[in-house]
C-alpha positions as CSV (number, residue, x, y, z in Angstrom):
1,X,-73.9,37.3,75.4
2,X,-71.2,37.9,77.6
3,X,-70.0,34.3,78.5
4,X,-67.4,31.8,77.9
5,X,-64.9,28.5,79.5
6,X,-63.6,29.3,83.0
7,X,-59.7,28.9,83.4
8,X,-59.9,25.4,83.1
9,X,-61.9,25.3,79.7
10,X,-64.9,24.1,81.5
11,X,-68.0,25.9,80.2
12,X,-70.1,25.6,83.2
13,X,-73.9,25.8,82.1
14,X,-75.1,28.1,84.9
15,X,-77.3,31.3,83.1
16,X,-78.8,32.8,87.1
17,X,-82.7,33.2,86.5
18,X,-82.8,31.3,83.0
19,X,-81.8,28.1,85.0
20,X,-84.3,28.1,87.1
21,X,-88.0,27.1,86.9
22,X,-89.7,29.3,84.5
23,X,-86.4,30.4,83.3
24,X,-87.7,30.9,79.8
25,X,-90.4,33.9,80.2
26,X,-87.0,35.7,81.1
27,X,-85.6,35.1,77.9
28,X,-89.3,35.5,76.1
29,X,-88.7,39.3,77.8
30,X,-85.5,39.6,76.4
31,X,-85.5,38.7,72.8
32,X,-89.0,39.8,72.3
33,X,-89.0,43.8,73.5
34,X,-87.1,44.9,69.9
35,X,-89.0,47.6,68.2
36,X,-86.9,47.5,64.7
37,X,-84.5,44.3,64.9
38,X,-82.2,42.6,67.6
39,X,-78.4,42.3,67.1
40,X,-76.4,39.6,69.3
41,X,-72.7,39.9,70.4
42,X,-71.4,36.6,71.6
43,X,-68.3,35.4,73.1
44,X,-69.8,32.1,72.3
45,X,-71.1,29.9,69.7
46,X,-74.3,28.0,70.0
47,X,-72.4,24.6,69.5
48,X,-70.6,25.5,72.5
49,X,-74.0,24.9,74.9
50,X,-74.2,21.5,76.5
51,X,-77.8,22.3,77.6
52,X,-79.4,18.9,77.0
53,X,-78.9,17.6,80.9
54,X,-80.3,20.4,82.6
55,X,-83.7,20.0,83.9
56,X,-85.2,23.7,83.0
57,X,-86.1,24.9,79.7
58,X,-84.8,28.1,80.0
59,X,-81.2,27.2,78.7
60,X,-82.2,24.8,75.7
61,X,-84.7,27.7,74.9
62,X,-81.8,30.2,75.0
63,X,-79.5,27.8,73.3
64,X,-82.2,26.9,70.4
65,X,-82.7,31.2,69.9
66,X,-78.6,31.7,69.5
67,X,-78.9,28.5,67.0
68,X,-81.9,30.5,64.4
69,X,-79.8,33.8,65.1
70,X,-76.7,32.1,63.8
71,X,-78.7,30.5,60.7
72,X,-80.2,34.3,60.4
73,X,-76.9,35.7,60.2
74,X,-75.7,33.3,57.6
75,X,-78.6,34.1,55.6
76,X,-80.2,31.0,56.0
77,X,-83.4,31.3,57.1
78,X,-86.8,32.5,54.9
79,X,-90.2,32.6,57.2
80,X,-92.0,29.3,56.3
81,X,-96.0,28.6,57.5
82,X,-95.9,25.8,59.9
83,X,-97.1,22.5,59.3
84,X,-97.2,18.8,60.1
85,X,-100.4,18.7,61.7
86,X,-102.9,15.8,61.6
87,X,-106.1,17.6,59.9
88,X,-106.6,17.9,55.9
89,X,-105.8,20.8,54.8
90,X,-109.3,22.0,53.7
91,X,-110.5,21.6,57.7
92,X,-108.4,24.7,58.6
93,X,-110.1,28.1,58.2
94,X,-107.0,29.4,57.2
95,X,-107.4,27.7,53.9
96,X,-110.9,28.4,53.5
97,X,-110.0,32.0,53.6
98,X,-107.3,31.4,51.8
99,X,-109.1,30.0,48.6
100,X,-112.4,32.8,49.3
101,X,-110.1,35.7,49.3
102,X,-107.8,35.0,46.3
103,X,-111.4,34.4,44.4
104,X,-112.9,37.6,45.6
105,X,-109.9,39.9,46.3
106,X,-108.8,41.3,43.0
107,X,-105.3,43.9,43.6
108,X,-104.2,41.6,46.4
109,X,-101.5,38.9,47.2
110,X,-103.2,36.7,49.9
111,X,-100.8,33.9,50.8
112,X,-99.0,32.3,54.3
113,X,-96.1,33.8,54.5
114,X,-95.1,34.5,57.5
115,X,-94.5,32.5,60.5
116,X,-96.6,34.5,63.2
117,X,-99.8,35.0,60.9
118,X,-102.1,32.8,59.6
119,X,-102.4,34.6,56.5
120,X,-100.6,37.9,54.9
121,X,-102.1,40.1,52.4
122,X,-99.8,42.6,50.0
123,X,-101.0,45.1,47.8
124,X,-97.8,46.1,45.7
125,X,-95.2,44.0,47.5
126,X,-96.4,46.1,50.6
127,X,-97.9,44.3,53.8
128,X,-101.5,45.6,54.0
129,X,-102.2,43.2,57.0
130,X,-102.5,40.3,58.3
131,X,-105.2,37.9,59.4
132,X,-105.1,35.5,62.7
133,X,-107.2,32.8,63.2
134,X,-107.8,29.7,65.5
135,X,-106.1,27.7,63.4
136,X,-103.0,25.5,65.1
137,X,-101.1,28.9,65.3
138,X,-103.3,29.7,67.8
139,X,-102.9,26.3,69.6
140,X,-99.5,26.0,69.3
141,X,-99.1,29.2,71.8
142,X,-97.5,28.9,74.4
143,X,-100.3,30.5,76.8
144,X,-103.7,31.8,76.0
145,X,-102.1,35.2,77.5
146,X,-99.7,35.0,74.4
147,X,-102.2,34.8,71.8
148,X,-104.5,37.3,73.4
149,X,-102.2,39.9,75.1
150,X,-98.8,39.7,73.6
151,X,-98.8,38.8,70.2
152,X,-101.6,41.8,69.6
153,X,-99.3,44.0,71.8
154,X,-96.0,43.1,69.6
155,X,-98.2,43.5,66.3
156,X,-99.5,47.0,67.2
157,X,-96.1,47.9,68.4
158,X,-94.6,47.4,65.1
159,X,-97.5,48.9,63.4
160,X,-98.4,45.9,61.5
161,X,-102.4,45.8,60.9
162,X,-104.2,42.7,62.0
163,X,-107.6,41.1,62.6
164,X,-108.3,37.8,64.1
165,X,-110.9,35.7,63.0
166,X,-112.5,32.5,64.9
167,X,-113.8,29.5,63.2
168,X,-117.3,29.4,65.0
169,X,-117.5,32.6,63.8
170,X,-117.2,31.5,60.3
171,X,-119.0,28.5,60.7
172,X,-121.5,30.5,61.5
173,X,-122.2,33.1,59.1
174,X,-119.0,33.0,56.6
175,X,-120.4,35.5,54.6
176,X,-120.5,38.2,57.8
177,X,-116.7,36.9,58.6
178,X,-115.8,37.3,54.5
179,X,-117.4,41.1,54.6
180,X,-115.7,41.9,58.0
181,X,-112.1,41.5,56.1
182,X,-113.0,42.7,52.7
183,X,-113.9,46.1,55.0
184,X,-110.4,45.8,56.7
185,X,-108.8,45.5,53.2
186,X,-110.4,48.2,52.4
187,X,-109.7,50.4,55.3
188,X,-105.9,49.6,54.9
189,X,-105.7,49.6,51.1
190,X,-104.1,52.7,49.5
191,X,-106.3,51.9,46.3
192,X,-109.4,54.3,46.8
């Protein structure tokens, strides 16, 4: 981040394409192309961003991003499951899963865990995959070309193994949906 006060000390809040409308996808390409991990340089702090007047989103995005990269750096930041929403607990199919799987599958750590997957499963403190559903992660997207396109994209980019599961689907037959991930388990397990 290559930026700081003019000669005056006047830190003028002008960030070309990022100001303008739409601003943000820029800055969606920017942090999210990383294969193995993103380092920032700055000549600024976040602090240092009066981005709260501007009328685009691109800025306060950018500002909010330098903000959890600063916590990161400090070490202050563990991946949390969102939360807060308005349902019970037990309407989510995340947490009937949830409660299925660690009934049924023995060797594995089934948990949320991580903020971009409904649920993580770990055989031996190793990832085996993950499981998305259509749970508020999937509403709180910020585009239905996000869910469907980029955040499969990014997953299979990083080689992380996923499956998505929808709740009419469970609904529907939850005993198809439960054999459908016990087979990925499976197929991703190192246990024979």
């Amino acid at each position: 981040v290559g930026y700081a006060p003019d000669k005056q000390g006047r830190m003028l809040m002008q960030f070309g394409s990022l100001n303008q409308a739409y601003g943000e996808n820029r800055l969606n390409v920017a942090i999210t192309r990383a294969r193995h991990k993103i380092i920032i340089v700055s000549s600024i702090t976040p602090p240092e961003l009066n981005v709260d007047d501007l009328k685009n989103e691109g800025p306060k995005l950018f500002k909010k991003y330098l903000e959890f990269a600063w916590e990161v750096s400090k070490g202050n930041f563990s991946p949390l499951p969102l939360t807060g929403s308005k349902h019970h607990l037990k309407w989510f199919l995340k947490t009937q899963l949830l409660d299925w799987a660690n009934k049924n599958l023995r060797g594995f750590k089934v948990e949320e865990e991580l903020p971009f997957a409904d649920i993580t499963l770990k055989e031996d403190q190793k990832y085996v995959g993950l499981v998305l559903t259509d749970d508020d992660l999937y509403f709180q997207s910020p585009s239905i070309k996000d869910i469907h396109v980029y955040t499969p994209f990014t997953l299979s980019k990083k080689n992380w193994n996923f499956t998505g599961v929808f709740s009419r689907e469970y609904w529907k037959n939850a005993q198809i949906v439960q054999e459908s991930i016990n087979r990925f388990i499976t197929h991703h397990s190192s246990k024979p």
